[in-house]
C-alpha positions as protocol buffer text, in pm:
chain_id: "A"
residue {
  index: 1
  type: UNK
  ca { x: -1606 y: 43 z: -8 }
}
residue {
  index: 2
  type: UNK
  ca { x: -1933 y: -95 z: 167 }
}
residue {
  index: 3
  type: UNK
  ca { x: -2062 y: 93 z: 458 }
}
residue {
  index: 4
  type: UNK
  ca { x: -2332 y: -71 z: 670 }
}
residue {
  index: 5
  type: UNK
  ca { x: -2456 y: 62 z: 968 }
}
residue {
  index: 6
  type: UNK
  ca { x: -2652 y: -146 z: 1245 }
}
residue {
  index: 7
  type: UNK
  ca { x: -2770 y: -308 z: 1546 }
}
residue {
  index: 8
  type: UNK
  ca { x: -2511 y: -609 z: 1563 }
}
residue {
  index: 9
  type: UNK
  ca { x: -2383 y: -850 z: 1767 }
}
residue {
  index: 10
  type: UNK
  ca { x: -2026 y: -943 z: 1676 }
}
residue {
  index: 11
  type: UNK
  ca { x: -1835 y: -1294 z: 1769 }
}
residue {
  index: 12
  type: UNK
  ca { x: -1501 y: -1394 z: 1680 }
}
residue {
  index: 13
  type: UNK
  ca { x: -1340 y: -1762 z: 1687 }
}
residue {
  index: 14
  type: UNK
  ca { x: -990 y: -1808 z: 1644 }
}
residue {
  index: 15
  type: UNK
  ca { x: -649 y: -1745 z: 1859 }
}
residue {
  index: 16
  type: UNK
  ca { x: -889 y: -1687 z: 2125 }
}
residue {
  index: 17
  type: UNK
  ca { x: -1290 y: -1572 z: 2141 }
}
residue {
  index: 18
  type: UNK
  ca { x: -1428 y: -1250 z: 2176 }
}
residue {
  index: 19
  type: UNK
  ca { x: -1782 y: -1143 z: 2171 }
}
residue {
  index: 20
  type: UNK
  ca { x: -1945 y: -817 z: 2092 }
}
residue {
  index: 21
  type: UNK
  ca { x: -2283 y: -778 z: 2240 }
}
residue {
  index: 22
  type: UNK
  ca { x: -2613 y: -630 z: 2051 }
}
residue {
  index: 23
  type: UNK
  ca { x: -2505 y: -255 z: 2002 }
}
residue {
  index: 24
  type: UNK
  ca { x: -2526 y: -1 z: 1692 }
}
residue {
  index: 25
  type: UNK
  ca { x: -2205 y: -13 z: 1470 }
}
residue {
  index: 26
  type: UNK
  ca { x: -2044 y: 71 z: 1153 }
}
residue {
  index: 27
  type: UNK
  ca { x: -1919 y: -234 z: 959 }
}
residue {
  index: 28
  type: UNK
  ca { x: -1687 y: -157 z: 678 }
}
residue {
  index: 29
  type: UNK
  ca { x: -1595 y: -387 z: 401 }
}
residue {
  index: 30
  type: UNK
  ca { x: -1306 y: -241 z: 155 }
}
residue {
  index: 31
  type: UNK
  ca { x: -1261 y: -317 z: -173 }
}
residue {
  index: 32
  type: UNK
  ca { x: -959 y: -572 z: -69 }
}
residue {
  index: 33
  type: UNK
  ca { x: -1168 y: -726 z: 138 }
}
residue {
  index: 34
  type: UNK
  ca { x: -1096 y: -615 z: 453 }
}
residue {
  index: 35
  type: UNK
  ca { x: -1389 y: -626 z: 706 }
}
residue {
  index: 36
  type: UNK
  ca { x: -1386 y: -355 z: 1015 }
}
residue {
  index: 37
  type: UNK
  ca { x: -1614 y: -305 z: 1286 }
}
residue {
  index: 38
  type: UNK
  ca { x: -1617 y: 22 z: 1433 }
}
residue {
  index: 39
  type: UNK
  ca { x: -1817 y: 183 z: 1727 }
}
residue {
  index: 40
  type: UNK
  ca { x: -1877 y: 566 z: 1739 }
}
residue {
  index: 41
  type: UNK
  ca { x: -1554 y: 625 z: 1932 }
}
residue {
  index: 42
  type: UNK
  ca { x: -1228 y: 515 z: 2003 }
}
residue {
  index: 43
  type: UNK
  ca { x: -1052 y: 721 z: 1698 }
}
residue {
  index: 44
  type: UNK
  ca { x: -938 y: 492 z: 1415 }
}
residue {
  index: 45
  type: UNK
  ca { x: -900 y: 138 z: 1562 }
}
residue {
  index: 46
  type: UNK
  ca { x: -1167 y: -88 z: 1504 }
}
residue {
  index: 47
  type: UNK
  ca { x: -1351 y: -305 z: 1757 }
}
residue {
  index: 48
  type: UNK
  ca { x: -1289 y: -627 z: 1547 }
}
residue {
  index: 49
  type: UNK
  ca { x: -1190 y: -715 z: 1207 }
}
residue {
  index: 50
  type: UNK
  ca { x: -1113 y: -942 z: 925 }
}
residue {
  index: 51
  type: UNK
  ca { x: -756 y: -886 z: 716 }
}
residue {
  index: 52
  type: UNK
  ca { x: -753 y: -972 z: 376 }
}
residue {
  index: 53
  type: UNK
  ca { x: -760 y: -1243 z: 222 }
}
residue {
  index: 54
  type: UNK
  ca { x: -1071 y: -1347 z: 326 }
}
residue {
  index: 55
  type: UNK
  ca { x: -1433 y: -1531 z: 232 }
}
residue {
  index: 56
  type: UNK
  ca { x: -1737 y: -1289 z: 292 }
}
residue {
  index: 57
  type: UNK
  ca { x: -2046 y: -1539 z: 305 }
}
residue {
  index: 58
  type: UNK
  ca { x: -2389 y: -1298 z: 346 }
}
residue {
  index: 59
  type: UNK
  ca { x: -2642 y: -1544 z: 510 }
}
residue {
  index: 60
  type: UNK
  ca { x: -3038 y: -1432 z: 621 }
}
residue {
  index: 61
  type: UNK
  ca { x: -2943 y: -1187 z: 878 }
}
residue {
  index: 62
  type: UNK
  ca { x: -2542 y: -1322 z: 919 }
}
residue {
  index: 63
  type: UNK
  ca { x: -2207 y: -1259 z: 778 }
}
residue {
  index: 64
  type: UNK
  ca { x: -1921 y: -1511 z: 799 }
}
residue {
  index: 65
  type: UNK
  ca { x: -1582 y: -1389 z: 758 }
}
residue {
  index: 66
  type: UNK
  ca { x: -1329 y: -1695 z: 717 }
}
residue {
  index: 67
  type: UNK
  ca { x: -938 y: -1641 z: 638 }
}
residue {
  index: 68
  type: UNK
  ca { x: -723 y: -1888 z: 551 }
}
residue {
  index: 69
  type: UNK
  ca { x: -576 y: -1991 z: 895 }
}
residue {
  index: 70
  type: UNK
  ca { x: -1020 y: -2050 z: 997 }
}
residue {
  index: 71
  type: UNK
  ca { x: -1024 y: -1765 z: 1211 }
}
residue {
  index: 72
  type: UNK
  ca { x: -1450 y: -1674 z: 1181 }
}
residue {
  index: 73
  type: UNK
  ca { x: -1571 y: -1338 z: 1210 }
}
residue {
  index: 74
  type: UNK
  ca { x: -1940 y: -1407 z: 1289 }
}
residue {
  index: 75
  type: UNK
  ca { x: -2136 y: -1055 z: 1253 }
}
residue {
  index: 76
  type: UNK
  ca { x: -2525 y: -1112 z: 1286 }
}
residue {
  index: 77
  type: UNK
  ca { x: -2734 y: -833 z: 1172 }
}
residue {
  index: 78
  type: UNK
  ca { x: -3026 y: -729 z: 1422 }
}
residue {
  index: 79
  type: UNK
  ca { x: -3182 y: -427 z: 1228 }
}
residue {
  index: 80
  type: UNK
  ca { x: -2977 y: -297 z: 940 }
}
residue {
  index: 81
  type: UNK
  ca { x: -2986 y: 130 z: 906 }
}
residue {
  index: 82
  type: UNK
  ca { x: -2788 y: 189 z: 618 }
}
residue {
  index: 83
  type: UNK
  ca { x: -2627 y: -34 z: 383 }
}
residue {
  index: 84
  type: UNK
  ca { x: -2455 y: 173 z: 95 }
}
residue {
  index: 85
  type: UNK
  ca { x: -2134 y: 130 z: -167 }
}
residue {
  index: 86
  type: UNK
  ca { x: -1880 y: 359 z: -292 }
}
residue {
  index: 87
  type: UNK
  ca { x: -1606 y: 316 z: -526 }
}
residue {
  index: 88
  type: UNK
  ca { x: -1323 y: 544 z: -374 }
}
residue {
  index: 89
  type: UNK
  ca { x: -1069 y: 473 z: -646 }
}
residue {
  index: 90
  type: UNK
  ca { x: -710 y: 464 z: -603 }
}
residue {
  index: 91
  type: UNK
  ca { x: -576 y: 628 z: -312 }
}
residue {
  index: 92
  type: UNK
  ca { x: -262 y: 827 z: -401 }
}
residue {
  index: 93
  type: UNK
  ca { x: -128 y: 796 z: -70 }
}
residue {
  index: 94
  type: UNK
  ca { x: 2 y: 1072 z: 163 }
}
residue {
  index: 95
  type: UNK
  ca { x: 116 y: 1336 z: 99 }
}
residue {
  index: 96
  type: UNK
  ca { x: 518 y: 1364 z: 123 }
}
residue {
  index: 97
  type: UNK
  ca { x: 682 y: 1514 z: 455 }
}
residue {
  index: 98
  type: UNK
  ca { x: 966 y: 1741 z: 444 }
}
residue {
  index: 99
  type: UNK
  ca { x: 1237 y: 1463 z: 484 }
}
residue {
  index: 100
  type: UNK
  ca { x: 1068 y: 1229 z: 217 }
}
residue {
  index: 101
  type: UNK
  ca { x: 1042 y: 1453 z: -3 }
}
residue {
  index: 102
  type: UNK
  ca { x: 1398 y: 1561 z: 19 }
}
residue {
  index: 103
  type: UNK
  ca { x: 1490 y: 1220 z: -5 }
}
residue {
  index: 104
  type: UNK
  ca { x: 1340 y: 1249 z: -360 }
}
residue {
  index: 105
  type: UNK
  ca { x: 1491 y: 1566 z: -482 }
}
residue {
  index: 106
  type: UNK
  ca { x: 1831 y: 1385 z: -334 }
}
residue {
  index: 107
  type: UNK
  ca { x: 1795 y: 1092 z: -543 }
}
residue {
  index: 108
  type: UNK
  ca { x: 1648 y: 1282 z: -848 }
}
residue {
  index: 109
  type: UNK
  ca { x: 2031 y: 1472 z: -818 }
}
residue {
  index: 110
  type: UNK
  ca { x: 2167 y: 1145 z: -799 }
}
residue {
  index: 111
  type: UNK
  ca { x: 1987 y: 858 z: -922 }
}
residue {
  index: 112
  type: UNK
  ca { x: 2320 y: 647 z: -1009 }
}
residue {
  index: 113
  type: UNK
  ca { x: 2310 y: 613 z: -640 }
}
residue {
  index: 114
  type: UNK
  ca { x: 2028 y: 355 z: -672 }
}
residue {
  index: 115
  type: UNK
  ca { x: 2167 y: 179 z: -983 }
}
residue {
  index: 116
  type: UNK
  ca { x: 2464 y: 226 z: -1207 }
}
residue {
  index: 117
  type: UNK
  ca { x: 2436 y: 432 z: -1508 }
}
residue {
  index: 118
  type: UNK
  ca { x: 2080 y: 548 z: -1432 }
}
residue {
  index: 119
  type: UNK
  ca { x: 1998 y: 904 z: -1587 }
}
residue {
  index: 120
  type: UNK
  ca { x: 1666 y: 1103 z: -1455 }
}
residue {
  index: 121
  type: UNK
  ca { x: 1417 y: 1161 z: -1715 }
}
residue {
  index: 122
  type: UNK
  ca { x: 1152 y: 1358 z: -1490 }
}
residue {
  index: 123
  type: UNK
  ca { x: 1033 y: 1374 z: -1134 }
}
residue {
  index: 124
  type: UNK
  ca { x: 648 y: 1284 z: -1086 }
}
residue {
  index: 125
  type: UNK
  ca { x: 592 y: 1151 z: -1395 }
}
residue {
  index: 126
  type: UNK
  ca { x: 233 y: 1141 z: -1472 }
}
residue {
  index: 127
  type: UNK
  ca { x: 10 y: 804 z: -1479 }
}
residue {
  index: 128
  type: UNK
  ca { x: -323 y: 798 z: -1498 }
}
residue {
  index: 129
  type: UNK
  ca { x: -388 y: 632 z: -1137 }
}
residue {
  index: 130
  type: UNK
  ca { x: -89 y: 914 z: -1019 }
}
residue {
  index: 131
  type: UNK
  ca { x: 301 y: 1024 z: -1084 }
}
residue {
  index: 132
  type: UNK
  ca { x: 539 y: 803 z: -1012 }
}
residue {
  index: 133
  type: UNK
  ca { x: 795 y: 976 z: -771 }
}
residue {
  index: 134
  type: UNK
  ca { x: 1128 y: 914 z: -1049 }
}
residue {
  index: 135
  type: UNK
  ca { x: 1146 y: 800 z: -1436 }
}
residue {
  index: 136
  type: UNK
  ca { x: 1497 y: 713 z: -1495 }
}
residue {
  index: 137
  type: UNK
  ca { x: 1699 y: 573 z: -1815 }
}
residue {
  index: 138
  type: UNK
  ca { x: 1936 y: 283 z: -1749 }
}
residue {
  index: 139
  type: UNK
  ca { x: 2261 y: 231 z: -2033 }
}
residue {
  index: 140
  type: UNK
  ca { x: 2075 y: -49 z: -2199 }
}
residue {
  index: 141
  type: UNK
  ca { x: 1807 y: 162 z: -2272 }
}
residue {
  index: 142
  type: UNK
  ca { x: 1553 y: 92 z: -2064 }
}
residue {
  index: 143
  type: UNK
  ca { x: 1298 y: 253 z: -1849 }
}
residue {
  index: 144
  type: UNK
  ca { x: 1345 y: 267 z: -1440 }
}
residue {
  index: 145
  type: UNK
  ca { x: 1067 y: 380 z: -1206 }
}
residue {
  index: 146
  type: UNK
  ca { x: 1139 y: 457 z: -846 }
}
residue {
  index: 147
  type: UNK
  ca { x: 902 y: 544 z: -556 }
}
residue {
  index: 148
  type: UNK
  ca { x: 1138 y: 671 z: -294 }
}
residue {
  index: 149
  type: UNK
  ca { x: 959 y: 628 z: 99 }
}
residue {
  index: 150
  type: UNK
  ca { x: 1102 y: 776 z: 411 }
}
residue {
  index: 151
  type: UNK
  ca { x: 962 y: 418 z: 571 }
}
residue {
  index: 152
  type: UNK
  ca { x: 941 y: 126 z: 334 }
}
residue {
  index: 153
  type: UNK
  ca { x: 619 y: -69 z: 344 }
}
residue {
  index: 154
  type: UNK
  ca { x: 380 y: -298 z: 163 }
}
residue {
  index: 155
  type: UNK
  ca { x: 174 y: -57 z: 29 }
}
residue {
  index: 156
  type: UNK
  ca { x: 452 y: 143 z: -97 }
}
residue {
  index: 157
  type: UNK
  ca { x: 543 y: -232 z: -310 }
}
residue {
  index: 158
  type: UNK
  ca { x: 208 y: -240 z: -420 }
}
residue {
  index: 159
  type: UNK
  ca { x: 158 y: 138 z: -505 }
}
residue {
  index: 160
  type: UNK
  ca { x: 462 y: 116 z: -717 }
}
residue {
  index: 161
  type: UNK
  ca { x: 371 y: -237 z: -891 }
}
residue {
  index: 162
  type: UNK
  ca { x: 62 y: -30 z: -1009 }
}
residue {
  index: 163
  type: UNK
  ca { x: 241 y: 249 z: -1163 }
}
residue {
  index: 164
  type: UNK
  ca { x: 476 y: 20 z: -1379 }
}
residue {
  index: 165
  type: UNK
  ca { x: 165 y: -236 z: -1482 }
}
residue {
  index: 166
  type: UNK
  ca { x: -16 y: 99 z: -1611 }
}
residue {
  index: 167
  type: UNK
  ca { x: 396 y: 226 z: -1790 }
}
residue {
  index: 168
  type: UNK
  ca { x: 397 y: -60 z: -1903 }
}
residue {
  index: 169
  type: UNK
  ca { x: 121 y: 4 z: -2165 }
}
residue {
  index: 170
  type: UNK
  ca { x: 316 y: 319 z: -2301 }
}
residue {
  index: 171
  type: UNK
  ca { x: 550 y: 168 z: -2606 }
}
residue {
  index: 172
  type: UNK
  ca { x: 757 y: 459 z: -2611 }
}
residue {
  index: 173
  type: UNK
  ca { x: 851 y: 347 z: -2240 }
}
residue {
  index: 174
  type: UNK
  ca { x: 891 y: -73 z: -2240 }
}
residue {
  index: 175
  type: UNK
  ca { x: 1084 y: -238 z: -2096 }
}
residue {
  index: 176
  type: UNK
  ca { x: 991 y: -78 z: -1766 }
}
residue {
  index: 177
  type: UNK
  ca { x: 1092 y: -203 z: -1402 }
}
residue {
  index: 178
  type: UNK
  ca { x: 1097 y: -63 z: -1080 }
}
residue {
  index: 179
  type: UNK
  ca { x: 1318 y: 28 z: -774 }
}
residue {
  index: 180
  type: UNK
  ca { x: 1170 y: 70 z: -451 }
}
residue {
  index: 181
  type: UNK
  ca { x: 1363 y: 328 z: -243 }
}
residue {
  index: 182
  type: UNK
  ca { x: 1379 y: 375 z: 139 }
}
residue {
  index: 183
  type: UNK
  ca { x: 1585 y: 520 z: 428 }
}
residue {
  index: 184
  type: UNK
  ca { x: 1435 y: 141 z: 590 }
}
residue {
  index: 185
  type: UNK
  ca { x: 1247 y: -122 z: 436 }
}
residue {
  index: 186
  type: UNK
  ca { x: 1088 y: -389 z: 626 }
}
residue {
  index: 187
  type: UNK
  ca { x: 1101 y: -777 z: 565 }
}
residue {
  index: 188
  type: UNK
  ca { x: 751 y: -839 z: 423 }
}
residue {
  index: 189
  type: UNK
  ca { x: 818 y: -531 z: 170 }
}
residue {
  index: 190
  type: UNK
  ca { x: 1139 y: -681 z: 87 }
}
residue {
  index: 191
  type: UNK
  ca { x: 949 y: -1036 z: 54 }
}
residue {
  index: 192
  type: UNK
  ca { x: 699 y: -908 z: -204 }
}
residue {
  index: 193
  type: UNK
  ca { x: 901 y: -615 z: -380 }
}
residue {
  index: 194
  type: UNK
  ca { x: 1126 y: -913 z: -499 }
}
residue {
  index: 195
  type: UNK
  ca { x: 827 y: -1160 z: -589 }
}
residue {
  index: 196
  type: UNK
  ca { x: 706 y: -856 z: -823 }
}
residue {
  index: 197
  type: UNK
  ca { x: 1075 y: -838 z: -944 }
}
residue {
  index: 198
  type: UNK
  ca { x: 1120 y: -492 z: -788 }
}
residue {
  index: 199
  type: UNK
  ca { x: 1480 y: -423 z: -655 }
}
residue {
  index: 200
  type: UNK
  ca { x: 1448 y: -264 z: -310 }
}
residue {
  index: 201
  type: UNK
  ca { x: 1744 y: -61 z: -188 }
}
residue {
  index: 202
  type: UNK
  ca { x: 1782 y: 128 z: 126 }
}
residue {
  index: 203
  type: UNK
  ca { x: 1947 y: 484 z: 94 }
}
residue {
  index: 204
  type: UNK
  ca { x: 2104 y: 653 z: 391 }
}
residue {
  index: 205
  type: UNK
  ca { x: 1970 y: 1025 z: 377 }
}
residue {
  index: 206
  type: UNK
  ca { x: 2238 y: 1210 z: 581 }
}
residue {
  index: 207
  type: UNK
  ca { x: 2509 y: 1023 z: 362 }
}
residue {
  index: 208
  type: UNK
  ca { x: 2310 y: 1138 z: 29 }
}
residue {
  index: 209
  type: UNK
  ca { x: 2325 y: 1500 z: 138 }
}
residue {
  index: 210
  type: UNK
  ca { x: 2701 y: 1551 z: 192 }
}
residue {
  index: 211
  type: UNK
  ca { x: 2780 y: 1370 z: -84 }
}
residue {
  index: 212
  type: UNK
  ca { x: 2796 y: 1545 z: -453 }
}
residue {
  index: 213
  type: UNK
  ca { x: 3057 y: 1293 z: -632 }
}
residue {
  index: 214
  type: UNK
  ca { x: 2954 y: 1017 z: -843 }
}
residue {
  index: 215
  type: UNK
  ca { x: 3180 y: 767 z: -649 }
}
residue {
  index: 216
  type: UNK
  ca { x: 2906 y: 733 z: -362 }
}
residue {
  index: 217
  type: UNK
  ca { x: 2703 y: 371 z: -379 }
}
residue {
  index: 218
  type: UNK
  ca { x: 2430 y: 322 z: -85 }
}
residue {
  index: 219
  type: UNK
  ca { x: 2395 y: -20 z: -112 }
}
């Protein structure tokens, strides 16, 4: 992450235009690429910004931020404070709620649920970039990693995708794939779990605890 503090003016060009007159303001550019200007108040949302993907041009004194619809994020640089980068690493997400993390001891109980034939190996099987939530067995004798959500999102997809690229490398493990699990998962997770080739299945949480048969399917 880049964090850049200073006297800017901000103006943006796109669905409509918006202009930011000379004031002091944290920029932040993350390592995806997302560019955020913030002002010292208004809690987390920013006062303009730039989703990724996007093109980060650094002129004398000006940034351009273009995505790929040509929306322009113009940020000129007055006097520049502090201008500093960190690599933050891998965020391993929140921290599990009470429900979600139910939802996981559920489904470790009864992972055939997800899949038939799946056996649980461990829960929070260690990575190196985190544990992934299950490590099941499937009947043909491959490896099944889930990441259960209470809401499924993007992130979720992506967080996921990461642990099986980095199972992956483990012989003992291949072939490994993945199974996103949620009490809801939205469109654009669907979208991209199945463009990774991630199955995404939605699990209904009040079913999962009265049930302790193996007949139950939630999907």
């Amino acid at each position: 992450m880049r964090i850049v503090v200073a006297e800017c003016t901000v103006d943006y060009q796109g669905r409509l235009t918006a202009h930011l007159p000379r004031a002091r303001r944290l920029i932040m550019v993350k390592a995806d690429g997302c560019v955020a200007v913030h002002a010292d108040g208004g809690a987390y949302k920013p006062l303009n910004w730039m989703n990724a993907p996007n093109l980060l041009e650094e002129g004398d004194g000006t940034w351009v931020v273009t995505n790929p619809k040509g929306e322009r994020l113009v940020i000129t640089l007055h006097d520049v404070i502090h201008d500093s980068t960190f690599e933050l690493g891998i965020d391993p997400g929140l921290q599990k709620d009470g429900v979600e993390a139910n939802l996981q001891q559920l489904l470790a109980d009864r992972p055939w649920v997800l899949e038939d034939g799946l056996t649980l190996i461990r829960r929070e099987y260690p990575t190196d970039i985190g544990p992934v939530d299950l490590l099941c067995a499937d009947p043909h004798g491959g490896t099944v990693a889930i990441e259960v959500k209470r809401r499924g999102e993007i992130d979720g997809v992506e967080q996921l995708a990461r642990y099986l690229e980095r199972l992956s490398l483990d012989p003992r493990l291949r072939p490994v794939r993945g199974i996103f699990a949620a009490q809801q998962i939205t469109p654009q997770a669907r979208t991209l779990a199945a463009a990774r080739g991630i199955a995404a299945v939605e699990v209904d949480y009040e079913g999962l605890q009265e049930v302790d048969s193996g007949e139950l399917r939630l999907f």
